[in-house]
MDTraj code that builds the backbone (N, CA, C; nanometers):
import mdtraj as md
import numpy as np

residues = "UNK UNK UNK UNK UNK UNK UNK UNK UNK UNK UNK UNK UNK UNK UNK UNK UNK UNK UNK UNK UNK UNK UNK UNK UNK UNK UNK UNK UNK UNK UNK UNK UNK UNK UNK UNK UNK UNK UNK UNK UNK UNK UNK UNK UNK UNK UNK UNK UNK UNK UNK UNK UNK UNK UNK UNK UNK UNK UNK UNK UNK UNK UNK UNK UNK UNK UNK UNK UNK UNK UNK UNK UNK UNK UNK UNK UNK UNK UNK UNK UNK UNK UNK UNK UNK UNK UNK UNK UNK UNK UNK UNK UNK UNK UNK UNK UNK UNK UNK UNK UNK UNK UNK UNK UNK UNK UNK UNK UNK UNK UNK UNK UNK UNK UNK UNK UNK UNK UNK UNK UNK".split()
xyz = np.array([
    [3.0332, -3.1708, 4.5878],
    [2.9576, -3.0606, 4.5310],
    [2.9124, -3.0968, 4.3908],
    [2.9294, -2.9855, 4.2937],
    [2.8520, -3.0364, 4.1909],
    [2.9589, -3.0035, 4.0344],
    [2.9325, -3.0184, 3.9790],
    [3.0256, -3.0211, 3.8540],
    [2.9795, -2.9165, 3.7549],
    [3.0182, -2.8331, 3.6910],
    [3.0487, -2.7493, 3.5900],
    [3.0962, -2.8056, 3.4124],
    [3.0323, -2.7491, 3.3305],
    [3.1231, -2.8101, 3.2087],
    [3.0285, -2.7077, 3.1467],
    [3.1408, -2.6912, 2.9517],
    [3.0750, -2.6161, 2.8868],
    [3.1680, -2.5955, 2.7946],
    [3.1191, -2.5569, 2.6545],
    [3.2364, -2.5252, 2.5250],
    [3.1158, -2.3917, 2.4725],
    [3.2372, -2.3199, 2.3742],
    [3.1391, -2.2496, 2.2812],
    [3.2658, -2.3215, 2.1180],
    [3.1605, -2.2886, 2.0159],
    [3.2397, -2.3361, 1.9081],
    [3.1928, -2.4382, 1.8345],
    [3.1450, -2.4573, 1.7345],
    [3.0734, -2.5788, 1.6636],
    [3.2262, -2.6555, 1.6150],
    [3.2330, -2.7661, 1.6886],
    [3.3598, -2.8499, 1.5490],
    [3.2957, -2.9663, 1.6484],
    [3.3233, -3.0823, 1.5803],
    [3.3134, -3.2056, 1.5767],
    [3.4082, -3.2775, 1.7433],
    [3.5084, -3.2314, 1.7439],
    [3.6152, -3.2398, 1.8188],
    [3.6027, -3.2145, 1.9823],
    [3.5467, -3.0625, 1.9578],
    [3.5178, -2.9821, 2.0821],
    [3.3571, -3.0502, 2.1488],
    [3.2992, -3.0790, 2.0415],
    [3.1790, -3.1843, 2.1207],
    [3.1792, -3.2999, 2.1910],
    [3.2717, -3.3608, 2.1357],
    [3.3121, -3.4939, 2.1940],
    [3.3911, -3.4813, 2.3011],
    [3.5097, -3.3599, 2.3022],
    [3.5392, -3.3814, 2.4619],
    [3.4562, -3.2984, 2.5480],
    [3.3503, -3.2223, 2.5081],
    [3.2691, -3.1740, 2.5964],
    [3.1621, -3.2660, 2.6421],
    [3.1578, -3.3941, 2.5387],
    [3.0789, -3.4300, 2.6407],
    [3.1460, -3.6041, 2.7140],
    [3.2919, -3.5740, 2.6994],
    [3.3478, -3.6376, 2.8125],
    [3.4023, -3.5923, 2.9090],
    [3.3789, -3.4169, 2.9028],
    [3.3674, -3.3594, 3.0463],
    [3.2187, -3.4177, 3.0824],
    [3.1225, -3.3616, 3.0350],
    [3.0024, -3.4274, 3.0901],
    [3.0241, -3.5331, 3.1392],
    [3.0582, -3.6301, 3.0907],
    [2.9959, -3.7686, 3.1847],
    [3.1496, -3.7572, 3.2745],
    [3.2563, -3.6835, 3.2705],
    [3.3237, -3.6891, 3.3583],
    [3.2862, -3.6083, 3.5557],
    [3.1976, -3.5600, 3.5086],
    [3.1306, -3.4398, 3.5710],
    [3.0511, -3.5204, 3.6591],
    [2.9703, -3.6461, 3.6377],
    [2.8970, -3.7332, 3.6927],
    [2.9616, -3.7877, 3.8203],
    [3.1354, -3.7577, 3.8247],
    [3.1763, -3.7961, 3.9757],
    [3.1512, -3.6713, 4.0425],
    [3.1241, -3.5732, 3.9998],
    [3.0950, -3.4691, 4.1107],
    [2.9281, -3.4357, 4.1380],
    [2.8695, -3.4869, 4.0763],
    [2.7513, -3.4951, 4.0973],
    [2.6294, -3.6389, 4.0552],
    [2.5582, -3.6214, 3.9718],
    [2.4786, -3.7440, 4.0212],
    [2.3667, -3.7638, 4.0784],
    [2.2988, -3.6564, 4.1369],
    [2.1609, -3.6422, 4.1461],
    [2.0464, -3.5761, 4.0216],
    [2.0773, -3.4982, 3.9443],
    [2.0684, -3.4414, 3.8371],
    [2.1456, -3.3580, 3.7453],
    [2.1112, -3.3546, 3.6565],
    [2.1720, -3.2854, 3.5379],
    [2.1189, -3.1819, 3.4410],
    [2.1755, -3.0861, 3.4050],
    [2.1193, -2.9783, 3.2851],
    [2.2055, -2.9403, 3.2034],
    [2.1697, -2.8851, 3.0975],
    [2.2244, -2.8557, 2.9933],
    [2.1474, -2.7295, 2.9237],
    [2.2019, -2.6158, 2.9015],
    [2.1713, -2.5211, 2.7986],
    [2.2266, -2.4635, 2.6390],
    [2.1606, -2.5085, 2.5115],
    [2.2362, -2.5105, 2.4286],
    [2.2447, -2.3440, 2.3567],
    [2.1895, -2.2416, 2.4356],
    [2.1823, -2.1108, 2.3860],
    [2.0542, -2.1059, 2.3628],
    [1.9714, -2.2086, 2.3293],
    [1.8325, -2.2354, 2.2877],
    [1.7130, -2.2605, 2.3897],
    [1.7297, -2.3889, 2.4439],
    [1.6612, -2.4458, 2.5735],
    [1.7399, -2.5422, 2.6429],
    [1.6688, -2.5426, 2.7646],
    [1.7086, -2.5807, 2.8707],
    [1.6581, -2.7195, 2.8812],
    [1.7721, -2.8508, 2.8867],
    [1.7116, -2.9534, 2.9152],
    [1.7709, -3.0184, 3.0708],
    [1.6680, -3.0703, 3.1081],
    [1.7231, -3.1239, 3.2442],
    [1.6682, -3.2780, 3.2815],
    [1.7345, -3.3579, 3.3747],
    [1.7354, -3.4801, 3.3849],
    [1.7576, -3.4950, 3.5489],
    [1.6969, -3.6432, 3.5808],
    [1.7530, -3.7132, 3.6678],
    [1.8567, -3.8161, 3.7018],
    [1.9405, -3.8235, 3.8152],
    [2.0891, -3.9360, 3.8070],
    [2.1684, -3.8789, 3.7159],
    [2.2777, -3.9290, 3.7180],
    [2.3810, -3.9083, 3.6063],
    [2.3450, -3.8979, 3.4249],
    [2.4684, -3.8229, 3.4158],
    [2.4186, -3.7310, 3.2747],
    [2.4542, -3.8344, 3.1700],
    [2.5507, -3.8690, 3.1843],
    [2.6347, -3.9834, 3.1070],
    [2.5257, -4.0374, 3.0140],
    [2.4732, -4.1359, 3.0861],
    [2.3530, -4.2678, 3.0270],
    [2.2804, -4.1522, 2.8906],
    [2.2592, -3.9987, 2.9658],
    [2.2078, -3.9234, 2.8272],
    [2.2106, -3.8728, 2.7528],
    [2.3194, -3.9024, 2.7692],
    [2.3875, -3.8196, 2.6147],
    [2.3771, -3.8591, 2.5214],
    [2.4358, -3.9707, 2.4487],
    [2.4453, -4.0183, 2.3211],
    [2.4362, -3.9563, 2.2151],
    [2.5468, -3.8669, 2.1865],
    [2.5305, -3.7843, 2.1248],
    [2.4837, -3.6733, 2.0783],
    [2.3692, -3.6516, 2.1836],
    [2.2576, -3.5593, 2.2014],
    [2.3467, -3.4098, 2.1656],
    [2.4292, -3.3857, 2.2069],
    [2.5136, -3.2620, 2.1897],
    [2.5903, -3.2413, 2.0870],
    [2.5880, -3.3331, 1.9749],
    [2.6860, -3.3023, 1.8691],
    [2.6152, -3.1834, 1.7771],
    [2.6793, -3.1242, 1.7264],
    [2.6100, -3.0077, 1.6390],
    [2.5914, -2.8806, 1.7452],
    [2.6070, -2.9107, 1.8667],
    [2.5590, -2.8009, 1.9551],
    [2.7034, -2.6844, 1.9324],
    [2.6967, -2.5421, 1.9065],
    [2.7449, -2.4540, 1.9161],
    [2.7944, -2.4110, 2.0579],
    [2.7349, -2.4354, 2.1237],
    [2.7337, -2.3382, 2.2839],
    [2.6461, -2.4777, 2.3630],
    [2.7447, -2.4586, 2.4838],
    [2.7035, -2.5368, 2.6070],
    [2.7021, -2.4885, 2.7424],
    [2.6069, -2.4737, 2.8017],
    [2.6503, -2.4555, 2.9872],
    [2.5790, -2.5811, 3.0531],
    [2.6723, -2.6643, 3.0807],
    [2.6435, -2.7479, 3.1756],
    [2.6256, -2.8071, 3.2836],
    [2.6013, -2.8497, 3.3921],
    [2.6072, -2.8870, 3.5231],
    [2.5765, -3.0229, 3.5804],
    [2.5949, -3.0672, 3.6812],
    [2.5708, -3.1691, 3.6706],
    [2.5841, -3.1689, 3.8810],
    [2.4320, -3.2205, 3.9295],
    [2.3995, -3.1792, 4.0200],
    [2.4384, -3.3086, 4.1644],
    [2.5094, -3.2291, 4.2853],
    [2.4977, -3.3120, 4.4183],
    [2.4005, -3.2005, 4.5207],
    [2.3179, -3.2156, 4.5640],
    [2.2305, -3.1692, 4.6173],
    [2.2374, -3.1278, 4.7182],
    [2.3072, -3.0346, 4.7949],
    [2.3046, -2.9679, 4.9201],
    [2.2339, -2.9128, 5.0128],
    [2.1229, -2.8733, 4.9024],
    [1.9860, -2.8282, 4.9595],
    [1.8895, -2.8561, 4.8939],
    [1.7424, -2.8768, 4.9070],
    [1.6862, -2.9243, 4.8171],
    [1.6851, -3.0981, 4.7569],
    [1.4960, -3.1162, 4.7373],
    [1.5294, -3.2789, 4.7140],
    [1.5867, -3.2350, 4.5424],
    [1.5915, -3.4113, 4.4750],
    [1.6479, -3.4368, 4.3793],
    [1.5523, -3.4539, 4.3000],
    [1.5014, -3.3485, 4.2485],
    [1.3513, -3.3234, 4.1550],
    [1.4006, -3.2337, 4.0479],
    [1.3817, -3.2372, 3.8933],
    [1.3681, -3.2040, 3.7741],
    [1.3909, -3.0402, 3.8212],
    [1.2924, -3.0124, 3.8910],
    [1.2567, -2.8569, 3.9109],
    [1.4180, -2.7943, 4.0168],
    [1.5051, -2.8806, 4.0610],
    [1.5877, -2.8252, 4.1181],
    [1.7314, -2.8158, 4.0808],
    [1.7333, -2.9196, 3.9120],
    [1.8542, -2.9033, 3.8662],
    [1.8691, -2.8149, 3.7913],
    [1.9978, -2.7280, 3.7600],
    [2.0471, -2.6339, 3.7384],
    [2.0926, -2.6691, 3.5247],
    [2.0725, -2.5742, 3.4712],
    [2.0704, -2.4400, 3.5047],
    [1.9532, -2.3812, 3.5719],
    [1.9330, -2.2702, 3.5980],
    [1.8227, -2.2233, 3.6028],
    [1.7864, -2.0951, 3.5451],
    [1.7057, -2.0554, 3.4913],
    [1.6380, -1.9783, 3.4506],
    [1.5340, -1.8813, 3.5008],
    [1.6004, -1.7353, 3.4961],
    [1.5467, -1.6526, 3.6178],
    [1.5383, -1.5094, 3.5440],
    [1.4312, -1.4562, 3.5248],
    [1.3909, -1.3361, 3.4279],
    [1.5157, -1.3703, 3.2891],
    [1.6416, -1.2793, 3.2494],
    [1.6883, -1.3023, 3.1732],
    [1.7941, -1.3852, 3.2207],
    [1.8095, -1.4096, 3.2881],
    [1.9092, -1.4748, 3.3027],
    [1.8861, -1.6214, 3.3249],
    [2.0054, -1.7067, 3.2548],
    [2.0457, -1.8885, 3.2485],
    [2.1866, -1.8763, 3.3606],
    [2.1753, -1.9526, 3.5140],
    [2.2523, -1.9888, 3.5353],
    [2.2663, -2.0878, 3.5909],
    [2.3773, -2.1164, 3.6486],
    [2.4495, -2.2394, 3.7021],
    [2.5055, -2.2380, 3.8167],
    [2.5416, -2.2798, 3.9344],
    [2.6663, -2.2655, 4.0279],
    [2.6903, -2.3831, 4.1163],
    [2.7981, -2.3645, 4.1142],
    [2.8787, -2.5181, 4.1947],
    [2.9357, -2.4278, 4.3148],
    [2.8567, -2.5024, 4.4503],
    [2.8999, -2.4585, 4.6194],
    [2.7585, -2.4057, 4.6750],
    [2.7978, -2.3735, 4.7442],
    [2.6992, -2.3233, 4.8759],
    [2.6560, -2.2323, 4.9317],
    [2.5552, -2.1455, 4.9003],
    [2.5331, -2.0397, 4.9629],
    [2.4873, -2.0719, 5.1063],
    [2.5667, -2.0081, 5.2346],
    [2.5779, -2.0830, 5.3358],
    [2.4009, -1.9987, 5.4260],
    [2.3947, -1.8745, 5.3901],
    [2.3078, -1.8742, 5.4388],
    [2.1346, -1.8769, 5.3768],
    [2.1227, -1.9270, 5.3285],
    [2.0388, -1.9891, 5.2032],
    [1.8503, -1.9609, 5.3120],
    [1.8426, -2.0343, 5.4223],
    [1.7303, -2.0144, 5.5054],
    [1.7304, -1.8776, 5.5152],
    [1.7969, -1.7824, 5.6073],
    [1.8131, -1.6592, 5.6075],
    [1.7351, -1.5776, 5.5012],
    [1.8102, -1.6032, 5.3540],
    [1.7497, -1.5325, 5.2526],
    [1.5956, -1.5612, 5.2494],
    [1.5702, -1.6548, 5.2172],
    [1.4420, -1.6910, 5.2130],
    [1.3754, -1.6214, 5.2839],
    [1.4086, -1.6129, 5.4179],
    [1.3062, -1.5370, 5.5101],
    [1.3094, -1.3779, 5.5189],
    [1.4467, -1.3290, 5.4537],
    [1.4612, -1.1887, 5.4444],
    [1.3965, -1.1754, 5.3406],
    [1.4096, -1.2297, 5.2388],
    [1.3412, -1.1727, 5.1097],
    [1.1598, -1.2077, 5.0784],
    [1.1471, -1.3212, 5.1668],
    [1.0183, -1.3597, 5.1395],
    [0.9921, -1.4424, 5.0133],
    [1.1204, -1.5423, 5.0239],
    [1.1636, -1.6184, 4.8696],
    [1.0870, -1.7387, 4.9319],
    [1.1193, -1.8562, 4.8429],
    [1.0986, -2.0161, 4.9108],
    [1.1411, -2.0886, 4.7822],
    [1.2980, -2.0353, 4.7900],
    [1.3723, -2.1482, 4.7212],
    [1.4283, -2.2277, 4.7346],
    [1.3853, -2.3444, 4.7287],
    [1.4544, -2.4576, 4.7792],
    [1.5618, -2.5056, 4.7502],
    [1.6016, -2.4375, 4.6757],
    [1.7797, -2.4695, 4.6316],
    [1.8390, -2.3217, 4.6666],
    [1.9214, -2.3542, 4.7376],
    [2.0573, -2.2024, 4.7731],
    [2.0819, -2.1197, 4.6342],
    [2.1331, -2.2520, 4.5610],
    [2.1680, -2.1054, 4.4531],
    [2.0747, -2.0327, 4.3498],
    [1.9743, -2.0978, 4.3995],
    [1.8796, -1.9970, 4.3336],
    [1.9092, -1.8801, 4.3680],
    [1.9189, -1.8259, 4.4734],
    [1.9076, -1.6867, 4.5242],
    [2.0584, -1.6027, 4.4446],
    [2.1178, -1.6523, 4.3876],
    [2.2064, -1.5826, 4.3022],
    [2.1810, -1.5280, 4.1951],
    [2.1043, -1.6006, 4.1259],
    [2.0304, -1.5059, 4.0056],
    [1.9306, -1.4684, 4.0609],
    [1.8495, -1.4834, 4.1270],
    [1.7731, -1.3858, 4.2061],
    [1.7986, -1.2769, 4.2066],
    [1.8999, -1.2531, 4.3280],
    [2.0104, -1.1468, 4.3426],
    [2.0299, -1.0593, 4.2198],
    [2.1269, -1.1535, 4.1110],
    [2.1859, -1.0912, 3.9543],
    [2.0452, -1.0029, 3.9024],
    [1.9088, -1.0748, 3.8624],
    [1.7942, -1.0459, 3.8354],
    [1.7611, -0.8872, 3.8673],
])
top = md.Topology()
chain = top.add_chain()
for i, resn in enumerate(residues, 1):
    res = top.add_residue(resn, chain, resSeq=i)
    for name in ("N", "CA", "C"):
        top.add_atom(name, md.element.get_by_symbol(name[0]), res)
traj = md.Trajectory(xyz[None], top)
């Protein structure tokens, strides 16, 4: 599945092991990656690791993820977080009936968990 990570708290300390959860996170996923710093949303392809470099130090607030693809190809537009009226989210697993929705609601999201903030929305 896919990996989760995230701190709130500016110190020096809490960045650095947040972002060796990040690249620890890369065994659970590996097709893409995102990151929200309270600000914007950045997202990537393959493992997160290679992009970090520090990219997160100074960051206050993190929600991270780090993507294996269950549904949906492995395109920019399908890694998480996502961003859906007000809401930034994330989720690791499977919404099992994911086709279903689509066709009840008249959605065409190609990733399952979209339809959770959908839903929240």
């Amino acid at each position: 599945m896919c990996g989760l990570f995230g701190w709130i708290g500016q110190d020096r300390q809490l960045a650095s092991a947040g972002m060796i959860a990040a690249a620890l996170m890369d065994a659970r996923g590996g097709d893409s990656w995102g990151t929200y710093n309270g600000e914007e949303i950045q997202k990537g392809l393959g493992k997160i690791g290679p992009s970090l470099h520090g990219a997160m130090r100074g960051w206050q607030y993190c929600l991270g993820h780090t993507r294996y693809g269950t549904t949906g190809k492995a395109v920019i537009e399908n890694a998480h977080p996502f961003h859906v009226g007000d809401l930034i989210g994330a989720h690791n697993g499977i919404v099992y009936n994911h086709e279903e929705l689509n066709r009840d609601y008249g959605r065409h999201c190609d990733v399952d968990s979209q339809h959770i903030f959908l839903h929240l929305q």
